[in-house]
N, C-alpha and C positions, 0 to 999 in steps of 0.2 A: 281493890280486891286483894284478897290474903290467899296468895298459890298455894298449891300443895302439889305435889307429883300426881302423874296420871292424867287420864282422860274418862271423859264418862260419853254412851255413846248417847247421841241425840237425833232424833227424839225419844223419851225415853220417860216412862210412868212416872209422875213429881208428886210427892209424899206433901200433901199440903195443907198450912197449918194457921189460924188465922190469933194474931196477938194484938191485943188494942193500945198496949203500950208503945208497941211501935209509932214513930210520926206518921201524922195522915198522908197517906198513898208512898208510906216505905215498905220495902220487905230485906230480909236475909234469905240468902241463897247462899246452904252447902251442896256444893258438889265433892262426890268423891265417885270413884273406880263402879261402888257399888248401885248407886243412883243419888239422885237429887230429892232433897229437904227445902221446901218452900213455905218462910213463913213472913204472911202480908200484915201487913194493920187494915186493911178491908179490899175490898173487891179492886179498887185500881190498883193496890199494892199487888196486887196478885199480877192485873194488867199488865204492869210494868216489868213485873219480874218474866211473865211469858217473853215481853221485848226483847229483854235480856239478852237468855238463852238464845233467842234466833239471832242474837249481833253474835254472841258465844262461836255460834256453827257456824257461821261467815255465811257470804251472800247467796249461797245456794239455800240456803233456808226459810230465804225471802222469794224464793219464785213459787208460785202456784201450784209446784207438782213438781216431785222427786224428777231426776234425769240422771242417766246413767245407772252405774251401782256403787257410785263413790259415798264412802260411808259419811258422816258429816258425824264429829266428835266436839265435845268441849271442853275445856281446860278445866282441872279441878280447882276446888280452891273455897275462899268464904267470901260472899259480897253484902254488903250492908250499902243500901242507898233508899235517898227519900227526897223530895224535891226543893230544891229553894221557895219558889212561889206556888200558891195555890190556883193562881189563875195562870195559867200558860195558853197563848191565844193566838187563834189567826182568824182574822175576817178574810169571809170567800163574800164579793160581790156578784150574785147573779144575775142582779137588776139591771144594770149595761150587756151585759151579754153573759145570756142564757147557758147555765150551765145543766144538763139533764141529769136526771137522778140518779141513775148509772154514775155519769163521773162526780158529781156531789158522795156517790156512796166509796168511790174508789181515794176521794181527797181525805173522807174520813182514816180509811186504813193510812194512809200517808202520814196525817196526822200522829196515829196512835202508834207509828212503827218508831216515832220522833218525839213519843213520850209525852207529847201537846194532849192537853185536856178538855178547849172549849175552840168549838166553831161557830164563830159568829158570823151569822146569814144574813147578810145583808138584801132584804128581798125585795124592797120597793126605790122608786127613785122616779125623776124624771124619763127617764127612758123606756120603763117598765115596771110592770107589777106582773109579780112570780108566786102568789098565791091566793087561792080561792077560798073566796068568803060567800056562802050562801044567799047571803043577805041581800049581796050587792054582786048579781050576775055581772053585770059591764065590766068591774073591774078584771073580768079575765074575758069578757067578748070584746075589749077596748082595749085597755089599757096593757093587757098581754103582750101587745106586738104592736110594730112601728111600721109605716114604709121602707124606710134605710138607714144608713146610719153616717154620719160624718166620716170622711177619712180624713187619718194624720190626725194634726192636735185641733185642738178645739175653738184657735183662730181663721181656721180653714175653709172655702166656701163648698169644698166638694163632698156630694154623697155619693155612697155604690148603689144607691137604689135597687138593692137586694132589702125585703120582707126581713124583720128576724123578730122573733116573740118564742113564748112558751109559759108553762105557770106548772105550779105542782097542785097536783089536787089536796083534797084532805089526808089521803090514807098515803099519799107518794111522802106527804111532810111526816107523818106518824111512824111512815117505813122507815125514814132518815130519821127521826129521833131516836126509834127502838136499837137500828143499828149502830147509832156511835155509842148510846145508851151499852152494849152490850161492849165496848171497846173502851169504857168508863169515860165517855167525852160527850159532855153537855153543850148544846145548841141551845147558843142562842139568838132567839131570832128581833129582827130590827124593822121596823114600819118608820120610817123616817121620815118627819112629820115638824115643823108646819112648810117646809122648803123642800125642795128634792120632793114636789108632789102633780106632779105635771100630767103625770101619767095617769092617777084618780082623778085631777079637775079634766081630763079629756072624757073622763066615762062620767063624769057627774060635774056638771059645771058651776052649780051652784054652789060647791065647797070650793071655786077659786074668787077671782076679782072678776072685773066685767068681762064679758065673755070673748074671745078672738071670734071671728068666723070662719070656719070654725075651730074649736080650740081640739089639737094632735098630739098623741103623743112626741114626745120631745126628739128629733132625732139630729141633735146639735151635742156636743160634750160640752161639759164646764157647768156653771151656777147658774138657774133659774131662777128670772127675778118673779115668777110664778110663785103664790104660796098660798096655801091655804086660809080663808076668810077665818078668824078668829072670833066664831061666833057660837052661839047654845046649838044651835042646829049642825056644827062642823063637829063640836065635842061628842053630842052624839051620835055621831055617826061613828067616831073612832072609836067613843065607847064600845060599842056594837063589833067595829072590825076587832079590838081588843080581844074581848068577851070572846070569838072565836079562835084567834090565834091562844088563849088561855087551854081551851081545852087540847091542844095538839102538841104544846111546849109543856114540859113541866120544870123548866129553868125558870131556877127562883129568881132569876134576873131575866128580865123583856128591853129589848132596847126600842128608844124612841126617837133618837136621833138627835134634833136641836141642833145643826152644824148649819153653816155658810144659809143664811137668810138672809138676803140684801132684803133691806127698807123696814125691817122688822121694827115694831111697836110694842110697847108693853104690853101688848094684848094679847100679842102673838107670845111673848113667853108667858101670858101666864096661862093658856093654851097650853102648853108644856109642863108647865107646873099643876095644872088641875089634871091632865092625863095619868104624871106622875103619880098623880097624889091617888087618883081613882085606883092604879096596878096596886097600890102597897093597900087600902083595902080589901082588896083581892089575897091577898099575901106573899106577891110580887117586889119586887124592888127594880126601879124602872134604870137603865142605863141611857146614860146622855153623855154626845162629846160636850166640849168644854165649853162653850158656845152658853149653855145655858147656865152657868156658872152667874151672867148678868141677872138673872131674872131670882126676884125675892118668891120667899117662901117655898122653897124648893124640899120634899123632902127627901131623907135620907136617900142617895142613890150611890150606884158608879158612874163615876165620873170618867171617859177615857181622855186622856192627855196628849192630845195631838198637835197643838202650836204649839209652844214650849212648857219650860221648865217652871217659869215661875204661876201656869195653871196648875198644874200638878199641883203644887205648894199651897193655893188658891184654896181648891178641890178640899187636899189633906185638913188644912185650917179649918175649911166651912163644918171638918166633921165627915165629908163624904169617902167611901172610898174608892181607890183611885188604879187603874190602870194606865199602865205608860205606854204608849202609842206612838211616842213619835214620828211626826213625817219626817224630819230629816236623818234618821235612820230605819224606821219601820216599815215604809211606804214602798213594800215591792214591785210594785209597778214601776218605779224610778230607774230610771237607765243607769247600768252597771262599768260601763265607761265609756270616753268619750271619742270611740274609734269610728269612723263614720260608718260601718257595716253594723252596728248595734242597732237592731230594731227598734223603731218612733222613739227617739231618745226624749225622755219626757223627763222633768222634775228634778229634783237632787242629783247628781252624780254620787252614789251608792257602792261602794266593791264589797264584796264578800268580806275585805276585813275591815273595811269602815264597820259593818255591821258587827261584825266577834268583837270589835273593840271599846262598842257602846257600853258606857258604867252608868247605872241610876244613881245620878247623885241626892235622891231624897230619901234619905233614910227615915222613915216614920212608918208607925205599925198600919196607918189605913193604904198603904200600898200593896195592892193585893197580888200584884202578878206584872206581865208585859205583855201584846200583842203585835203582833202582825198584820197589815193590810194587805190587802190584794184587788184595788180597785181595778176594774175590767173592761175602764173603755179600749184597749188595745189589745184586749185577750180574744178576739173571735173564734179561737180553740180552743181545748183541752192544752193540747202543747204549749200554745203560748203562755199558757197558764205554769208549763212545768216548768217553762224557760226562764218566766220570771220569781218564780220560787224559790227554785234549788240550783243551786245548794245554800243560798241566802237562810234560807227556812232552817236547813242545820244547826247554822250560827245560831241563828234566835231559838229554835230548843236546848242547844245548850246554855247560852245565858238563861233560860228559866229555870234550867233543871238543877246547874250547879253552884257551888258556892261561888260568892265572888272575886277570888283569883281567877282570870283567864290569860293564857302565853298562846299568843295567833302563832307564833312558830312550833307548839305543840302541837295545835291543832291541826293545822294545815297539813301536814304529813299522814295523820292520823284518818284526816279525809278525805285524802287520796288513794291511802293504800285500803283503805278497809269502808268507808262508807259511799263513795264513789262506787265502787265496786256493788253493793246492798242497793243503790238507785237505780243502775243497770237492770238488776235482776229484779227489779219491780217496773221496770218498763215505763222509766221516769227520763222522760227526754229534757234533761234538766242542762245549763248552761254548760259548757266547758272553762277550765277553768283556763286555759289562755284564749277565750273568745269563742263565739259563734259560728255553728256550723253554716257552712253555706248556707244551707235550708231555711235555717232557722234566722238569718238577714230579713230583711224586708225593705227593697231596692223599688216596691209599689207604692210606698210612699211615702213623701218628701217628709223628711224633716225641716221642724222648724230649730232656725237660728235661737238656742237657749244660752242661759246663762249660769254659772255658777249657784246660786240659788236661786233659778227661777222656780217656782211656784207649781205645787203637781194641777193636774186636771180635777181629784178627785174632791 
């Protein structure tokens, strides 16, 4: 930012100006005494310049409704910014536990207050399926909802035999597209396919192996060795689920998963590769983690990069492009340290600066962006959702948004006094940054003895 003396009051009429030379999703912002000049390169350039302005006014700007009569001003000045990556990402997993539309609609604003561009919906899985296809009622009179769900981690024999399910209809998914749609952030959604399918062979058994008696949705965590039969009659059916989820996303990218398949056959990738191949006739581009990187004739996709560095590389090579995903930095689910009051301490040990500190070391132009996971066996809340987010999710917005110099000693001050502050006033019950509130403990269930890198759930 280039100061200038003064203040300009906010909120306050923004003179707004659209330039295509600008880079995709930059704007300049003049403020002066007299009012504010906004000029975007397109509609999220604009997005992001509204973000701005509400960090400008400080955190009272962020709550839902004026309070008081304290004026809220912002500093004059000139700003010029635009983003480092075009994909800036976080996967919300609703498949393990169900998040309603309501808070799906409120992670959006989260998102977009954090300058993040794409949520990826992670909607099906073992445990559940979270949307409805006409075609195939069962998968929301079935495969919606479980008996219970395991507690603790996923070598555990205990359930709480507590019911938990839910799905979004057609127009509940088309309400969440239009909405982050109007906040310039593209959903994308994920049918994760030929493993993590437990939940569809419960409502349809003939797309699994031979049949259990009878075969449940899955209410275990970790990897099913359940997968979908690799056959003409399994293809079309996805076809079909496809063909529906097409008209409700219009993300040029559809994810289809390809991760953790134990016993997998070449048949079963190329299941993945004719799925593939079917969305880019569509005029789709299908998203796969890295898993299907084995499997020949693959075409063109993204690739996310979630085991290491050298898939990435893999990815970049084959021609695909490539989002950086790591679990050993990306994985918010991951336990944030290793104080024993830290809730189900799962997977990596993660701190807020392990995360700011993360550098992509693959420089190549099919690198399109980084995300974020948020896998949800342990999230049965909204909150625990916020707790395992933020302010990790900080860190990972600014590594997408800025260039790559970062100084965590910068930062950290910077998110204390002024964005801390901005999570409050959004009513983000997000971690403390010397450790968990009481509350937010979870002294109900045992942790398991982990390791250094043990291995996430997800």
């Amino acid at each position: 930012m280039t100061p200038r003396s003064g203040v300009c009051a906010w909120p306050t009429e923004v003179d707004t100006h659209i330039d295509s030379d600008l880079p995709p999703e930059g704007y300049r912002l003049e403020i002066t005494p007299a009012g504010i000049t906004l000029t975007a390169a397109d509609q999220a350039g604009r997005t992001h310049a509204q973000q701005t302005l509400r960090q400008l006014a400080g955190p009272d700007a962020f709550r839902a409704a004026a309070i008081g009569t304290r004026e809220l001003t912002i500093p004059c000045g000139v700003i010029e910014d635009h983003p480092r990556f075009r994909w800036r990402g976080c996967l919300l997993d609703v498949a393990r536990n169900f998040r309603t539309k309501a808070e799906v609609l409120r992670f959006i604003d989260l998102l977009s207050a954090h300058k993040l561009n794409v949520l990826h919906l992670h909607l099906t899985d073992d445990q559940g399926w979270r949307i409805e296809v006409p075609a195939f009622p069962k998968l929301t009179e079935i495969s919606s909802w479980r008996t219970g769900s395991m507690v603790g981690r996923h070598d555990g024999p205990e359930r709480d035999g507590r019911p938990h399910g839910g799905f979004y209809t057609t127009d509940d998914l088309r309400e969440i597209v239009a909405y982050a749609a109007e906040r310039s952030i593209t959903v994308v959604p994920e049918i994760d396919v030929p493993g993590h399918a437990r939940a569809a062979i419960a409502a349809y058994p003939e797309l699994g192996p031979e049949p259990e008696s009878p075969w449940e949705v899955w209410t275990s965590w970790g990897v099913s060795t359940s997968l979908l039969k690799p056959t003409p009659d399994t293809l079309d059916f996805l076809r079909q689920v496809f063909d529906h989820v097409l008209t409700i996303f219009p993300s040029p990218v559809i994810g289809v998963g390809g991760d953790e398949v134990p016993g997998a056959t070449p048949a079963h990738g190329r299941l993945v590769a004719d799925l593939a191949t079917y969305l880019a006739t569509q005029g789709r581009r299908a998203f796969g983690w890295d898993e299907v990187l084995d499997t020949d004739a693959l075409p063109p996709m993204v690739i996310g990069a979630w085991r290491d560095q050298a898939a990435a590389t893999r990815a970049a090579t084959a021609g695909h492009d490539v989002v950086l995903c790591p679990e050993d930095h990306f994985y918010l689910d991951h336990r944030q340290s290793d104080h024993p009051d830290e809730p189900i301490p799962v997977g990596y040990l993660r701190t807020l600066e392990d995360v700011y500190r993360y550098q992509p070391t693959l420089d190549d132009p099919h690198v399109i962006g980084i995300q974020a996971q948020l896998w949800s066996e342990h999230f049965d809340s909204v909150r625990r959702v916020d707790y395992a987010a933020f302010p990790r999710l900080c860190a990972v917005a600014e590594l997408a948004w800025s260039p790559p110099t970062h100084d965590y000693t910068e930062f950290l001050p910077r998110l204390r006094d002024h964005h801390l502050p901005r999570l409050d006033a959004l009513g983000v019950e997000y971690r403390p940054l010397d450790g968990p509130h009481p509350w937010q403990t979870r002294p109900d269930v045992p942790a398991t003895a982990h390791r250094p890198n043990q291995l996430p759930v997800g």
